[in-house]
N, C-alpha and C positions, 0 to 999 in steps of 0.2 A: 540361371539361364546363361550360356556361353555366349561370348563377346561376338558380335557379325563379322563376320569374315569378310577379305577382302572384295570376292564381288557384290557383298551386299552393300558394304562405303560406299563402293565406288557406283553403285546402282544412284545411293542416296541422292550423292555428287551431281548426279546425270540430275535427277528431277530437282534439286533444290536449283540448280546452277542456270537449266532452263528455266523454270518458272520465273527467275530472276531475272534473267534478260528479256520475257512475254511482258513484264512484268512493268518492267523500266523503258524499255523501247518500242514494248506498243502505245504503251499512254504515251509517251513524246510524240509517235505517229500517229496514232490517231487521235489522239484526244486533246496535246496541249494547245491546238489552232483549231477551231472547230467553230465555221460561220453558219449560222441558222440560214434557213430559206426566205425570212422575211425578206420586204420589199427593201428594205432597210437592216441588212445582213449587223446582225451584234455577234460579238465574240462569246461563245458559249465556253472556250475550253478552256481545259484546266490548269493552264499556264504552269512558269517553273516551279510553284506550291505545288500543284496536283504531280508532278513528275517526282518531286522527292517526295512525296507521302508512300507514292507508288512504289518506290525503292523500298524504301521503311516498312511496307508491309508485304512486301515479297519474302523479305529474309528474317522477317517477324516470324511469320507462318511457315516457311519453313524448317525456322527454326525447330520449332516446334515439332513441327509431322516429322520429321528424317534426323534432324539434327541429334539424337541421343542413339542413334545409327552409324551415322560419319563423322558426327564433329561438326559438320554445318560448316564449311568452310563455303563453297560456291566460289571460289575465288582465288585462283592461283597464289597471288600476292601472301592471301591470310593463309594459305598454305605452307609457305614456305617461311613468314612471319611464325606462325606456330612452331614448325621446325628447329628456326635460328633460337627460340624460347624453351626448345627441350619438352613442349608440348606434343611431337607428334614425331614419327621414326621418318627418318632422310628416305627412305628404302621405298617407300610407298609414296613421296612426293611425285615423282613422274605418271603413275595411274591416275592418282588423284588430278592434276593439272593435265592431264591428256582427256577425261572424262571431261570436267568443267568445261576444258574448248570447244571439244567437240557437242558439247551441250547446248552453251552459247550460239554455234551455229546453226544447232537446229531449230534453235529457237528463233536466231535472226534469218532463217531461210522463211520459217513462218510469218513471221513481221514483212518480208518482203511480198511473199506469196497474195497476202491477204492485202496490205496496202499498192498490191499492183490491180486489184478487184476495183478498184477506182478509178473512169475513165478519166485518163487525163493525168494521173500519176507519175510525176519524175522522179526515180530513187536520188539521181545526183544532189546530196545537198539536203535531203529529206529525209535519210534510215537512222538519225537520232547517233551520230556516227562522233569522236570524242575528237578536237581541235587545236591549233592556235594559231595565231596572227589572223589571216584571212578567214580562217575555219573556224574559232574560235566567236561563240555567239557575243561578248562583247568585247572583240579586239585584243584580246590579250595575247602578248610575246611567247615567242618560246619558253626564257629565263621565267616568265610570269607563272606561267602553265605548268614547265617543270615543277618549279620548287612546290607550287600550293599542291600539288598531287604528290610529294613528296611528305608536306608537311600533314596536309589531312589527311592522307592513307596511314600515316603513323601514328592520330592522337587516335584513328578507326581502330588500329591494331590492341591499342594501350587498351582503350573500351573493351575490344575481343578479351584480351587477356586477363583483365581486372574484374570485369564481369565472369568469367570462368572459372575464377582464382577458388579452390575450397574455400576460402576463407569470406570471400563475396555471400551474400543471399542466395538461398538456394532456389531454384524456379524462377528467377525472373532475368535470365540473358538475354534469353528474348528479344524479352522489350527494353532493355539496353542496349543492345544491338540495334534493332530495326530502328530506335529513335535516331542514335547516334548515325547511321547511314541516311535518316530523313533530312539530319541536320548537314552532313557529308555534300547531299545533292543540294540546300539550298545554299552553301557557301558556294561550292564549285561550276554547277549548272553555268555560270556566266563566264565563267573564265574557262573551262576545257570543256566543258557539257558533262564534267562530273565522269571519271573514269572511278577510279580507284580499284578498278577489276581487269587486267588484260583481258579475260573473257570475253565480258563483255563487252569493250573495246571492236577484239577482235570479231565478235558477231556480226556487226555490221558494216565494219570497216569495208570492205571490201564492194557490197552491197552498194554500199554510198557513194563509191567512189570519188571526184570533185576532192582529190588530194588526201584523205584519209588514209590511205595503204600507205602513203609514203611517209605519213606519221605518226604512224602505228607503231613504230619503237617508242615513242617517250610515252606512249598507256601502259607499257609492258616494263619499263625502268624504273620509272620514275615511283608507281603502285608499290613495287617489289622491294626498293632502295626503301623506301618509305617503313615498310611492313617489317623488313628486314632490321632496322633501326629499332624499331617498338622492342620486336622480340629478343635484339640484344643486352636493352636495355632496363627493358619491363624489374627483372627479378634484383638488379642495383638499383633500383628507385625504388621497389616496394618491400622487398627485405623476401620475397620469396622462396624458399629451400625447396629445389626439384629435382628429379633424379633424371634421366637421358630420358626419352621416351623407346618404349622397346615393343612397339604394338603391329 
């Protein structure tokens, strides 16, 4: 059977990269704050647990359905991390992260669409939008925020790349992947709201506004720097012999 062609990736791209951000930014909107109608309102939602299960199993299932199509990247950063790894050809990195964005957005115009269906709804501050200092769900600094999206976008990558490895088990990226991104969001979720995707980042940024667009550059550096790092690295720490990628 011949390999998919390019607008078939970049199809994939498109539905793995939205369902990821329905995926991740509507359970934050709608579901991790959710008071019952009792007389005596109890918290029903699924708090920062249920937002990284959600992550974890967006890019689970993904993975799965499309990902033996594109590569399953969803995600600029792992994009370009695969590339600096000889994983995937420089030439096709701009479709591929032009899809992904524009994926994220359609996804987070939906997240908006549907949590504006709620009278009473303030996007400011509420589209599950990535932070720090002020913005940042527990106070965390720039330098904080920086480095941990730095540091956990690159042990995410080493996952990507060690799980994909021939040499790894076969059929189960998977579900190394979507854990490893489960555990992604419940490190991060307090300290940035957990990027490790420009994408996604960018989906709602804007949406949200309440300071988000204005620092929307450190989800798009810091992920990439991060990813960037793994993929240099990946094949001197594991002893992996890879040829360019030429796909």
């Amino acid at each position: 059977m011949p390999a998919p062609g390019l607008p078939q990736r970049i199809g994939a791209e498109f539905l793995g990269t939205f369902w990821l951000v329905l995926g991740i930014c509507g359970t934050a909107v709608f579901a991790a704050k959710f008071l019952s109608d009792d007389p005596v309102p109890v918290n029903m939602g699924v708090g920062f647990a249920g937002v990284s299960l959600a992550a974890g199993l967006t890019v689970l299932t993904m993975a799965y359905a499309v990902g033996h199509v594109s590569g399953g990247h969803f995600n600029p950063a792992v994009t370009i991390g695969a590339a600096v790894a000889r994983r995937f050809a420089w030439k096709d990195v701009p479709a591929y992260i032009a899809a992904q964005v524009v994926a994220g957005l359609v996804a987070g115009t939906l997240v908006f669409a549907i949590a504006s269906g709620r009278p009473g709804f303030d996007p400011a501050g509420n589209m599950a939008a990535n932070g720090y200092a002020a913005h940042s769900p527990g106070g965390y600094g720039l330098a904080a925020a920086f480095f941990a999206e730095v540091v956990v976008t690159g042990m995410f990558m080493y996952v990507i790349l060690g799980a994909t490895d021939p040499r790894a088990p076969q059929g189960f990226a998977p579900l190394a992947i979507g854990l490893a991104l489960t555990l992604v969001h419940l490190i991060l979720i307090p300290v940035s709201n957990a990027s490790v995707n420009p994408a996604r980042s960018t989906a709602v940024a804007f949406f949200n506004g309440d300071g988000a667009p204005g620092q929307l550059w450190l989800f798009w550096v810091a992920p990439i720097l991060g990813a960037a790092i793994a993929g240099a690295t990946y094949a001197l720490i594991t002893g992996e012999k890879r040829e360019p990628a030429r796909a």
